[in-house]
N, C-alpha and C positions, 0 to 999 in steps of 0.2 A: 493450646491448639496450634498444629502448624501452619505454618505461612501457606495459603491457599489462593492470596490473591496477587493483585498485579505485579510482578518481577520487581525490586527495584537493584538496579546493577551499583548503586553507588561510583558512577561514571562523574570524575573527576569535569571541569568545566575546560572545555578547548581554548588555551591564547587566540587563536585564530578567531575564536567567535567573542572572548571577552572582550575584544578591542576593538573598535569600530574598523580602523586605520591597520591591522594589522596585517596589510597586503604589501605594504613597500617597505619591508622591512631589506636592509640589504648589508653583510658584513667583509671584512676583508677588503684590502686598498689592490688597485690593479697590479702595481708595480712591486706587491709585496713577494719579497723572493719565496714563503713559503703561502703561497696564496691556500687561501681554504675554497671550500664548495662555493661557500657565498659570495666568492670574491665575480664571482660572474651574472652576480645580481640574486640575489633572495628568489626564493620562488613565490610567484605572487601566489595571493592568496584567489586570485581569478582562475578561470579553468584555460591550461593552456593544451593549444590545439598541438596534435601528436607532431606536427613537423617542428614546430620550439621544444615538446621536452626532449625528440631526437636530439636537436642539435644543442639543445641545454647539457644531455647525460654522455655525446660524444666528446664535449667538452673536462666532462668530468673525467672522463675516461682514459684521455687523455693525461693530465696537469692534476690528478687526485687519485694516484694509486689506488687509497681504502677503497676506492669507488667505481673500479673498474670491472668489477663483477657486478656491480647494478646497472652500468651503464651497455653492457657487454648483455646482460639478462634486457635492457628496453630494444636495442635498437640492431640485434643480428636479424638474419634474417630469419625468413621463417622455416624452412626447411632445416639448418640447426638449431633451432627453438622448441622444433618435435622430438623429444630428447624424454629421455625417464632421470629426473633431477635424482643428484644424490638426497640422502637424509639432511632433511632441514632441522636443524637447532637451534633452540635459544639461549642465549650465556643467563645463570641467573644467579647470585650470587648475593650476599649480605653487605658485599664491600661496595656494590653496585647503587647502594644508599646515596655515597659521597657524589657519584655521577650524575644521578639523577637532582642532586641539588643544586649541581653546575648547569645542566641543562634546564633547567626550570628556572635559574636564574638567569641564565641568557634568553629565552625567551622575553622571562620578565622585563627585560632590560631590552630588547628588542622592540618588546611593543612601547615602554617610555617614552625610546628616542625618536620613534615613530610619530608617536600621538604631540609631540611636541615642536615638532615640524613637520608639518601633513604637508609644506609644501616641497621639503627637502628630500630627495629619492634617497638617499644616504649610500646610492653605489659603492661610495670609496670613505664609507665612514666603518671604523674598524673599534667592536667592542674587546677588549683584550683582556684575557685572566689575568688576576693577580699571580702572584707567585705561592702563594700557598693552592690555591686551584689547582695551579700549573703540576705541582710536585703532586697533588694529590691525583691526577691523571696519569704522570708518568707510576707513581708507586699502583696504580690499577690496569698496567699497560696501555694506557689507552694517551691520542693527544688533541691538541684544537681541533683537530679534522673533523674527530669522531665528533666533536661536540657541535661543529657546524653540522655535522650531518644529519645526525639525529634530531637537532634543533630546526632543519626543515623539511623533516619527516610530518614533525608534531605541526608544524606551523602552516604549511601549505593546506590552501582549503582544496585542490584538489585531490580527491581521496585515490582515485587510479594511480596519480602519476608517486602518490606518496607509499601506495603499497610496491610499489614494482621500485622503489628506491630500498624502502623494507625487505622485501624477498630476494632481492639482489644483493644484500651484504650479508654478508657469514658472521652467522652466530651475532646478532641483535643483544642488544641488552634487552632481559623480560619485559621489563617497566617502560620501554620504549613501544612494545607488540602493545600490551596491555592498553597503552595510553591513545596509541592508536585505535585499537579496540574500541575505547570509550567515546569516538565522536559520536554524535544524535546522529549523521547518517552517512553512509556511504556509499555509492555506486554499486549497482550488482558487478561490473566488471571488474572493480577493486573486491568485492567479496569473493569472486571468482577465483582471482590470483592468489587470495589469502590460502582457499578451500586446497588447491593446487599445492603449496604451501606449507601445510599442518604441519607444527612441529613435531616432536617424539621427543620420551624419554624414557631412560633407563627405572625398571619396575622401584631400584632399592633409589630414587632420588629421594633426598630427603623432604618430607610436607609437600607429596608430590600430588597429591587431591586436592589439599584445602590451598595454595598456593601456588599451582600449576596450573593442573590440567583443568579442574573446574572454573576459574575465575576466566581461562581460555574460553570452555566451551561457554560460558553466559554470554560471553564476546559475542562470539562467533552466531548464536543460537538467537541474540537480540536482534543483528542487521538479519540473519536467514528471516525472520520474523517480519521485517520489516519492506526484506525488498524480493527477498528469493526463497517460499515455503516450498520450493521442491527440492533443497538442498538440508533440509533437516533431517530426513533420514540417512543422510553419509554422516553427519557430524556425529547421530547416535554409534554409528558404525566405527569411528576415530574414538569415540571415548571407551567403547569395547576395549580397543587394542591398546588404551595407554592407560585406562584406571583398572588395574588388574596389579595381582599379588607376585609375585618376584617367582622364579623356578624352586629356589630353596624352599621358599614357604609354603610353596604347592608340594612340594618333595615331601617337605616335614606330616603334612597333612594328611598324605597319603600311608605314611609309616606311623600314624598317631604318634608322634615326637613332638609334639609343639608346645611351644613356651607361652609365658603367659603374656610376652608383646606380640606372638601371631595372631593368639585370639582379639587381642584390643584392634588390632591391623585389620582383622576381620570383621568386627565386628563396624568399623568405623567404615571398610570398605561396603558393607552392606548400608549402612544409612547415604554414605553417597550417592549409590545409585538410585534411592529412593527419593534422593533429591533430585536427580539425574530426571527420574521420570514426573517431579512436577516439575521442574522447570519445563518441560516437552508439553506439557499442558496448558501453556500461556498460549491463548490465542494468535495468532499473525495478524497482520494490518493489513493485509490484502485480501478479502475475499475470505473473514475465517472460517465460516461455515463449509464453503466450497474445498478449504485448501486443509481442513478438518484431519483427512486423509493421511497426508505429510505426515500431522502428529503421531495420527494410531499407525503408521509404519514404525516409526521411531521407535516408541515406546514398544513397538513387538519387537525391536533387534534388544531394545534392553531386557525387556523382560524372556526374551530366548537365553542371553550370556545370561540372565540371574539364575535361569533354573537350572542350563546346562554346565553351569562352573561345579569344580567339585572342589570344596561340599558347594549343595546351592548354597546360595542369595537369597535369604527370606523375602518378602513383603513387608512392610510393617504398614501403620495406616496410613501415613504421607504416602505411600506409591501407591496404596489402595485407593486413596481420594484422587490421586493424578489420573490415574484412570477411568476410575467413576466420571468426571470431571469433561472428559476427551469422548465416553460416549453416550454422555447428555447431551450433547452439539453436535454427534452424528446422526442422519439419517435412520427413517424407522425400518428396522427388519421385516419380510414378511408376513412373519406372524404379527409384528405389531399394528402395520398396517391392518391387519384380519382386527385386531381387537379393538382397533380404533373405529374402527366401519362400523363394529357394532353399539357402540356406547348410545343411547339416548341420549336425546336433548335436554332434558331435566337434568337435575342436580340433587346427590350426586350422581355424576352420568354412568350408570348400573351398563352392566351388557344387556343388550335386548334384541332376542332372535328374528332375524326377518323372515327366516326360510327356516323349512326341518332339517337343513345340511348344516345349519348353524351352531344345532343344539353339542353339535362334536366337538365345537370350540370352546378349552377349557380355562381355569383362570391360569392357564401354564403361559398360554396368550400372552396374559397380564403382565409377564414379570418379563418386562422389557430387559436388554444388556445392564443398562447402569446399573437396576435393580437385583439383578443375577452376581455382579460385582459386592456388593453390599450385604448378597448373603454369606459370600464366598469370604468377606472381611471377617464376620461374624462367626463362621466355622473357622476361622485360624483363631480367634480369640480375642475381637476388635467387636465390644459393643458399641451396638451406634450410641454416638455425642452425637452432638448439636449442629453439627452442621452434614453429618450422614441423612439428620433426620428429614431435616430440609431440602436435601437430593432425593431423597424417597418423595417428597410431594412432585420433583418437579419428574423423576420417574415416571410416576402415574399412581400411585395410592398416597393417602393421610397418612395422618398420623394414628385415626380411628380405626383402619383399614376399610376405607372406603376408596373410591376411585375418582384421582382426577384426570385434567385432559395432559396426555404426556407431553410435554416443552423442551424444545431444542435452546438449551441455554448456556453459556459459558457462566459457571456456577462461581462467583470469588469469594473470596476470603470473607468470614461471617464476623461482625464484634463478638466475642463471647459472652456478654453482659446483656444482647438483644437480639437471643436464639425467638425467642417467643416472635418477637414482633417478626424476625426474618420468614418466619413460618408462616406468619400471615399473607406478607408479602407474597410466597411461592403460592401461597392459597389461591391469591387474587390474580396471580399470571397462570395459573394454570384452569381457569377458566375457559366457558365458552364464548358469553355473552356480555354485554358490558351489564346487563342488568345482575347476572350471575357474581363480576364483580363486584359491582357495587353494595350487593348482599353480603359478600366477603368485609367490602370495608366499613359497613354499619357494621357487624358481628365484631369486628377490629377493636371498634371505638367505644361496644359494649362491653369490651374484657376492661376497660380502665387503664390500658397498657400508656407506660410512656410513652411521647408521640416519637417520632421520626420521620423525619424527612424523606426515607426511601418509601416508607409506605405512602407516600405523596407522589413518589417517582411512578411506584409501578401504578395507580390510579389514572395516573393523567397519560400511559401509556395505552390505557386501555380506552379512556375517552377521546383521544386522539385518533385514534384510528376507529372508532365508534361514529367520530363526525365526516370522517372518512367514507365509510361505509354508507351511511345516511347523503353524504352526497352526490357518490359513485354509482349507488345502488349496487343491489344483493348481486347481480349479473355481473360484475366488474370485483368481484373482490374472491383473489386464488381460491380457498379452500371449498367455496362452494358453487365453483362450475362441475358441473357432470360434461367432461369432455370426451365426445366420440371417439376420440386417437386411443384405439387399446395398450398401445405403444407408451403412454404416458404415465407413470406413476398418477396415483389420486393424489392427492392434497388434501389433509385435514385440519381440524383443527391443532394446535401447536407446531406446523409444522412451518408458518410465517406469522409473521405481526401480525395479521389483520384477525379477527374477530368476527362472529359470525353472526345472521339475524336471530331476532328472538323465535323460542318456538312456533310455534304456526297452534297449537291445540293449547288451551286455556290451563289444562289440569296439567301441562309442563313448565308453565313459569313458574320462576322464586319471588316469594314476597318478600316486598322491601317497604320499607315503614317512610320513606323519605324519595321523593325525586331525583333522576337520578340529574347530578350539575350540568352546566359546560364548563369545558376548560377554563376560561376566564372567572365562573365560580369560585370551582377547586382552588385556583390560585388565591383568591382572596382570601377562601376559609383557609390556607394553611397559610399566609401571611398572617390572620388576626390567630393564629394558634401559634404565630411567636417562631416560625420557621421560615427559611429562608430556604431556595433550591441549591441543591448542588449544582457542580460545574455539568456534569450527565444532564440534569432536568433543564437546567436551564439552557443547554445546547438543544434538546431536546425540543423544547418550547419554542426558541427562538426556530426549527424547523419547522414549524408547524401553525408557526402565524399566516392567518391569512391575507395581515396587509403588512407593507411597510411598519405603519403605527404599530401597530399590535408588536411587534418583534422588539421595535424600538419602549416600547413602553415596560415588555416584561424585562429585558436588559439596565434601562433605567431604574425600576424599584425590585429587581431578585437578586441582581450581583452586586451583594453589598460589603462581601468581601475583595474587591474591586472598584472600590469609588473613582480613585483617581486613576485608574484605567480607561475605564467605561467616559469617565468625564472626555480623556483626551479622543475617544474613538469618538463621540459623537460632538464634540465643541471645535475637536481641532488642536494639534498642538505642534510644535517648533521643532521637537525634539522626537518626541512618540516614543522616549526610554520609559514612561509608565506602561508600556502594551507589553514588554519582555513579562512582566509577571501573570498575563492571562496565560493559560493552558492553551495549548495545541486547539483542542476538541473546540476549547468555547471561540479562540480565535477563527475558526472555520466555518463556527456554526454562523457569525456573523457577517462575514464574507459570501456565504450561502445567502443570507438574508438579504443583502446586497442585491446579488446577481438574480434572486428569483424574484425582484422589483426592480427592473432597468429603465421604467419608463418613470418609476415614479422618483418626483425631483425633493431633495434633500432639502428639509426647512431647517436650514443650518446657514450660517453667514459662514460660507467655505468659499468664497469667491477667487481663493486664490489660482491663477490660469495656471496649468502645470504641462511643460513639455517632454517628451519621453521616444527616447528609440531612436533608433539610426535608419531602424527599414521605415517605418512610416511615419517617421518625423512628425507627428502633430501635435498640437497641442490638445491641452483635456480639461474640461471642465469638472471641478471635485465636487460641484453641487448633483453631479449624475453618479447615482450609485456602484454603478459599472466603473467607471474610474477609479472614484474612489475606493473601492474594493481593489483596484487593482493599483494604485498608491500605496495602500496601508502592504500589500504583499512585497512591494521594491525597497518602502522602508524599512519592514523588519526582517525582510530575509531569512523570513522563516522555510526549515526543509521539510515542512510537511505536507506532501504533495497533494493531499485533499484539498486544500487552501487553494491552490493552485487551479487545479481540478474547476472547479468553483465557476471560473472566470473563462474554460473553455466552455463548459457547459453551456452558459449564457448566452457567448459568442454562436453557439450551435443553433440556437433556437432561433425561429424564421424570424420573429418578431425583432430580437435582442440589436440585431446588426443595425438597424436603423439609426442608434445613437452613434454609428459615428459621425452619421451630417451633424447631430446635435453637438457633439464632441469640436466638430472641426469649426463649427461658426460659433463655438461659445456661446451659446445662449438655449436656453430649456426650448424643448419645441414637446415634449409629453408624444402625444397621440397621431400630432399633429401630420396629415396625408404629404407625404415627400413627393418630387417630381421624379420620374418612372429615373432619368439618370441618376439621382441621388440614392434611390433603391440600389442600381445597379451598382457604384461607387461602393454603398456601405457594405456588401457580401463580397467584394474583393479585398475592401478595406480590412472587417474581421476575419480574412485570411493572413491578411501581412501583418494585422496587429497579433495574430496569433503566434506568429512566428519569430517575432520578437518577443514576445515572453516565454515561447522556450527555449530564444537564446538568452535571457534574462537567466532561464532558470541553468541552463548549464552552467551561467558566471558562478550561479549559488550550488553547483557542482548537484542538479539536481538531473534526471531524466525523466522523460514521461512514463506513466504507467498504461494501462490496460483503457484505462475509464478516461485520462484524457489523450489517450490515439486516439481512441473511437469519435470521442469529442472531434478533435481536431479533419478526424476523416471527413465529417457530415459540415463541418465550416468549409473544408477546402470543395466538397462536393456543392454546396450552394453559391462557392467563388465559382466555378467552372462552368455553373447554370447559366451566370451570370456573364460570365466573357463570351456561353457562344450566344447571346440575346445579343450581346454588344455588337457581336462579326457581322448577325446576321441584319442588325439596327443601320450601322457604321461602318460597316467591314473592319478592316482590321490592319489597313494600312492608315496613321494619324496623318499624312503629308495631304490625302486626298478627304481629308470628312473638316464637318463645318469644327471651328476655331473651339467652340465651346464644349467638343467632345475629345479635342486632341491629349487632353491628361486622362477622360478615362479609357480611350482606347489603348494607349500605351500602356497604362496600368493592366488593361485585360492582356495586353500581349506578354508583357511582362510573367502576371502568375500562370498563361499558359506554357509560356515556354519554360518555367522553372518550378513550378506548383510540383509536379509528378513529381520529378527529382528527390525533391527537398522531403517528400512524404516517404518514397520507398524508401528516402536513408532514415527517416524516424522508425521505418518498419522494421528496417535491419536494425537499427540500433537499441530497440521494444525487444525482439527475440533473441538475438544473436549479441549482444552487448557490444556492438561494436558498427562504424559508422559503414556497412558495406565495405567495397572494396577501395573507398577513399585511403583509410589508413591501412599504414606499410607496418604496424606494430605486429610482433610476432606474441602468436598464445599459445604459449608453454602447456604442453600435454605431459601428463604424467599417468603412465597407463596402471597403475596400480589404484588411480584413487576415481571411479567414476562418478563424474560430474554429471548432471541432468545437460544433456545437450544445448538448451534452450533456458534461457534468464526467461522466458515468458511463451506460454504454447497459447498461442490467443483463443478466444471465447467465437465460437460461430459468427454469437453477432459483431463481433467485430472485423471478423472475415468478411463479413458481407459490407461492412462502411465499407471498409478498402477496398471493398472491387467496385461497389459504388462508387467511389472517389475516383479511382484513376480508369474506371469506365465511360464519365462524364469527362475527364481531363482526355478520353481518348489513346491514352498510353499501353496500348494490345500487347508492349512487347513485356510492359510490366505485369499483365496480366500474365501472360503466357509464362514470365519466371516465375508467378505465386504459384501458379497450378503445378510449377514445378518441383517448387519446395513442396506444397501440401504433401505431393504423392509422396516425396521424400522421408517427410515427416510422419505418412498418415496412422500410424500407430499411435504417436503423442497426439495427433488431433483427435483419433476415437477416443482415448482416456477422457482429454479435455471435455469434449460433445457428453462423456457418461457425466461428468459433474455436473451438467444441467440437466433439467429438467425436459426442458424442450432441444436440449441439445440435437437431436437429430434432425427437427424440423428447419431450426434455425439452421443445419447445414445444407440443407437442400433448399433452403431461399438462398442461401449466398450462392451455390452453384445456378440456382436458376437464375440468377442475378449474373454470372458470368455470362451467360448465351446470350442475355438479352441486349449485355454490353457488347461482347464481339460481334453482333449480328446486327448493332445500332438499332434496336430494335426501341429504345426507350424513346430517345430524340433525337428522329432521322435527321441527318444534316441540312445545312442547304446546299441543295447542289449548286445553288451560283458562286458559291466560294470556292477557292483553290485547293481544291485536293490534297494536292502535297504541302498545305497550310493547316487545313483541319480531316485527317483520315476520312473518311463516310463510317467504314468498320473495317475491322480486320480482316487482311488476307486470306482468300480460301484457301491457304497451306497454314496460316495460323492455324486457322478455327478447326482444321484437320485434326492438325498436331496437338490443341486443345482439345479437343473430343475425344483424341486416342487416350490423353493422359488420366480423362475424368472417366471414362470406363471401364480404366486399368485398376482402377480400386473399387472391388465390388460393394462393397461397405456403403457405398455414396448413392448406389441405386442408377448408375445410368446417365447417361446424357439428356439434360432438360427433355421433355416434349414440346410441341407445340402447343396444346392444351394448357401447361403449365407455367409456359412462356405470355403470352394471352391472358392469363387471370393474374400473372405478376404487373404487366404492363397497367392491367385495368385499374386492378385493384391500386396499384401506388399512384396511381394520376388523378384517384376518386379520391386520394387521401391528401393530394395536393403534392404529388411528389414524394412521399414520405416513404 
């Protein structure tokens, strides 16, 4: 069976990250008359700010020949930077073996000298080839230089400043691209310059698929996945143009002259690209449903070059499943939605006519995309196997030919030994009702079937959000509001997690011989059946506790492939080198757990005080959850930025910021009512502790994404609440107010005066990759290759934090540049707006959120304070100049009303500001 599920790239492990210490690494003596790169100090493995790698790469540029076309590519200006680059190449070669053992052994030997004096910078400590190295460099033309070079290509944890050292030398060794390639993460702005970048090679290079171009695009296709899915359809667009057959061979083909290594040529070209298009079927780590899209672009430029090549590019069923696969997790068609409207609430769910216009709708309805796909497999000569059959259930029919409910699902790779049981599985998520599944999983346990642990997974998927529903109530859960906006797609069942109520008429439920469990049940009965959860369930569980305990309890007896892991996260430990073996997913899910219990106190003997940051220097107690969540993320430095995510969240939530009075006095206060300054202290306070952790996360070369801007928008907006209570408490000169508010009114002047700032360059640095107009770095355009404008085209509601933010911070003229950009943009924001659902609404709350900001209409000032201290609102030649711009896009419906204005104000002051 083909590889159907998660990528794995066989990505080599970074020196940079095996070694604790491998930041001061530094080679070459000052006075050495052939000084190398290093000789001006290693590049740390910290993120260094654009003005040092200037004068780091003018230095090169200088005193390092090889390297003056990198340093020449970081720091010209920008106006020669707007240039259409020549062809970029990679050297690649057999003999490049010898090289790569040199440079791997200087790293090696890098990190040693490092780890063995962590107190010794080793500036002027010089590792030196032997003389067989030496000769085996010079008989490959190459000398120390290159080996310094490339040796802090691999080794710097800054990935920007490593690619623009990379794209700036001519002709790179392969193995040097590739190695780069294999970090866990890198910068969208360094993915940027690569994309800019893209090598080329001649059609007759030899093992130019299986050792070139492919092992590139998984590179290149892993970080797109990771930080930038709007850049995945150029990369299918570059594989077009470099995995393609030579002119001879297309020559030959045309003349029917071919030998019998065109056809092997051929035929090996063709399974490429069928690999071409599952790998394009791996979901993305941002938003995968939404950014879904990206994929099925892609795959249409490949599947364009398959069928337009002459001869075509067959299918086979690996590119028939990559498809299938991509639009199972797309959104339903209109018809589908028709046929989903109609299905009954019984089981299975038949069509049933509500009206006599209905009876027109036939089972053609029925046969959603994927399943149209599946036939289309089966007319080329592709019986369905086992795991076709399994995407027909989540389709929307059995295997009986009956109906189920169709599910947006990213479909993986199946065992082939437990087709049967996976088919259960698809049975029980394609349900409606948790009673409907739990009829599915008694039927399960009546076949006699081996157990399995997923049939465990998707059970407690559907009781989880069952206890959900049950708490929420039927009014609160998407698929079954009837919402007046005709504007609004429906929602139905499978088209989110939740799960809908039971029938309402007796003669449509499913009998079930057994009650259905709770969670806590289920988990027993499949502990005493001898199974343990996987890392998914048991991140899954751990979301879905509803105390502290509970989280803490399933993590102590279900990760038991993780003993001495899980021991050091909750006991404590010196070193925390057992946490490198948990997963990403389960590391996150516990730091979630963390953050969504910040008041409740850790019965752990963690008493050690722990001090942290430069901007808000405090100390922190590890018996508060919120710290220690944010401990366990400084020590392992992990770049997954959900983890991260995690900890703005918390800080966001009105309640969360109270723990930094508990923080700052060391000692648990829980629930306990703070005095109105300490309220006001802690929402400035998780403004500046926020800001330290994303300069935290830059050292770990990481930026923020979508989910924590937003985050971080609605902290800085609750710091700004806070400062003007302060002005208006205290004023906001410290020289004239009593003794005991003099630290927090400086603090409130402080995040006014610098708060905006510091946001609109997260803003610019969110969309635009790059810090505003702070940096003098030039970006290379290359107009052959079009790039998505924008590393990130933000979500409405994210528009709307940010005008909330710097509407409360009072910064009109920041306002007045968004509205600038939007109009600029406004074609990428109506795309963005179509990928949600409510996308249009939520842009018409952010603009109606602009008026009510320029017009201070939210919370009028005081007018006893200094004007030209704290604005009242904006300029009536602003608000002019703003109203002409928001007009200018008719798309957007207009400039607020007053009526609109008015029920914005009411409505968010009844919700408490919200």
């Amino acid at each position: 069976m083909p590889v159907v599920g998660t990528l794995s790239l066989g990505r080599r492990a970074q020196y940079a990250t095996r070694f604790n210490s491998a930041c001061s690494w530094s080679l070459g003596k000052g006075n050495n008359a052939r000084r190398s790169f290093s000789s001006y100090g290693h590049v740390k493995s910290d993120h260094l700010p654009a003005g040092k790698q200037q004068s780091l790469l003018r230095k090169v540029s200088h005193d390092f020949p090889l390297d003056r076309s990198a340093a020449v590519h970081v720091h010209s200006t920008r106006q020669d930077a707007v240039r259409k680059p020549s062809t970029w190449h990679l050297s690649s070669s057999p003999k490049h073996d010898a090289l790569k053992k040199i440079v791997d052994r200087r790293l090696q030997l890098m990190a040693a000298l490092d780890a063995s004096d962590t107190h010794n910078t080793s500036d002027h400590t010089t590792i030196s080839l032997s003389k067989q190295e030496d000769a085996v460099l010079r008989s490959l033309g190459y000398t120390q230089y290159h080996v310094d070079y490339y040796s802090n290509i691999l080794s710097t944890k800054d990935s920007l400043l490593a690619a623009r050292l990379l794209t700036g030398s001519h002709a790179p060794p392969f193995f040097v691209y590739l190695d780069f390639l294999s970090r866990k993460h890198i910068r969208p702005e360094a993915l940027g310059l690569l994309l800019e970048y893209l090598p080329c090679w001649h059609p007759d290079t030899p093992h130019l698929s299986d050792r070139l171009v492919l092992p590139v695009f998984r590179g290149l296709l892993y970080h797109c996945r990771r930080v930038w899915p709007a850049a995945t359809p150029l990369l299918a667009t570059w594989l077009t143009q470099q995995l393609r057959l030579s002119d001879d061979r297309l020559r030959r083909f045309e003349e029917s002259a071919t030998y019998e290594e065109d056809f092997t040529f051929f035929s090996h070209l063709t399974f490429q690209y069928n690999h071409a298009l599952h790998l394009l079927s791996q979901p993305s780590h941002l938003s995968p449903f939404k950014n879904i899209v990206f994929q099925e672009a892609a795959q249409a430029i490949i599947l364009k070059y398959m069928a337009d090549h002459a001869p075509a590019l067959a299918i086979n069923r690996l590119g028939y499943r990559a498809v299938v696969r991509v639009q199972l997790a797309t959104k339903k068609t209109p018809s589908e939605r028709e046929w989903a409207r109609l299905k009954s609430p019984s089981w299975p769910p038949w069509k049933e006519d509500r009206t006599g216009m209905d009876a027109r709708i036939d089972l053609d309805y029925g046969v959603s995309r994927a399943h149209q796909i599946l036939i289309r497999m089966q007319e080329a000569g592709y019986p369905l196997q086992g795991w076709d059959r399994v995407a027909m259930v989540y389709a929307g029919w059995d295997t009986d030919c009956s109906p189920t409910i169709q599910r947006r699902i990213f479909l993986d790779n199946l065992p082939s030994d437990r087709i049967q049981q996976s088919l259960w599985i698809a049975r029980i998520k394609t349900t409606r009702t948790a009673q409907q599944a739990w009829a599915c999983f008694l039927a399960y346990q009546d076949e006699q079937l081996p157990s399995d642990h997923r049939i465990y997974h998707a059970m407690f998927e559907v009781l989880i959000q069952e206890r959900k529903r049950t708490r929420l109530g039927p009014e609160n859960i998407g698929h079954e509001i009837d919402d007046d906006d005709d504007d609004l797609d429906p929602l139905y069942p499978g088209d989110t997690m939740e799960i809908g109520s039971p029938p309402s008429s007796a003669h449509q439920l499913t009998y079930i011989r057994a009650e259905i469990p709770s969670v806590q049940q289920l988990f027993d009965h499949m502990r005493e059946d001898g199974k343990y959860p996987s890392d998914d369930t048991l991140a899954m569980l751990l979301d879905s506790a509803e105390t502290l305990a509970e989280g803490l309890l399933y993590l102590e007896t279900g990760a038991e492939r993780y003993r001495v892991a899980v021991n050091a996260l909750l006991h404590g430990s010196k070193t925390y080198q057992a946490l490198h073996v948990l997963p990403d997913r389960l590391f996150a899910a516990y730091i979630r757990l963390l953050c969504r219990f910040p008041h409740t106190p850790l019965d752990r003997e963690l008493t050690l005080p722990w001090r942290y940051g430069t901007i808000v220097k405090s100390n922190f107690d590890l018996r508060q959850p919120l710290a220690r969540a944010l401990y366990l993320l400084l020590q392992q430095k992990r770049t997954h930025r959900p983890s991260w995510n995690c900890v703005f969240a918390a800080l966001a939530r009105r309640s969360a910021p109270t723990l930094a009075s508990s923080w700052r006095s060391l000692h648990l206060r829980g629930d306990e009512a703070l005095k109105a300054e300490n309220e006001l202290y802690d929402k400035i306070f998780a403004f500046n502790l926020a800001r330290q952790i994303d300069e935290t996360m830059w050292d770990n070369d990481l930026t923020l994404d979508e989910d924590g801007f937003q985050s971080i928008c609605v902290i800085a907006e609750h710091a700004a609440s806070a400062v003007h209570t302060v002005f208006q408490k205290y004023g906001y000169n410290p020289e004239f107010a009593p003794e005991t508010t003099t630290g927090l009114i400086r603090n409130a002047n402080a995040m006014f005066r610098d708060g905006h700032d510091w946001l609109k360059e997260q803003f610019w640095t969110l969309t635009k990759g790059e810090k505003a107009s702070m940096s003098t770095l030039p970006k290379v355009v290359n107009p052959t290759i079009q790039l998505p404008r924008l590393f990130t085209v933000p979500r409405p509601a994210l528009l709307h934090a940010y005008i909330r933010a710097l509407g409360v911070l009072r910064d009109y003229d920041g306002l007045h540049e968004l509205v600038q950009w939007m109009v600029k943009h406004q074609n990428r924001l109506a795309k963005r707006c179509a990928m949600d659902r409510r996308g249009r609404v939520l842009m018409r709350r952010a603009l109606i959120a602009l008026r009510v900001f320029v017009e201070d209409r939210w919370e009028p000032s005081n007018s006893e304070l200094d004007q030209e201290q704290i604005p009242p609102s904006a300029s009536a030649q602003q608000i002019k100049q703003i109203k002409k711009l928001v007009q200018k896009v008719e798309q957007w419906g207009g400039w607020p009303s007053d009526e609109e204005v008015e029920m914005y104000v009411e409505y968010g002051h009844g919700r408490g500001g919200g």
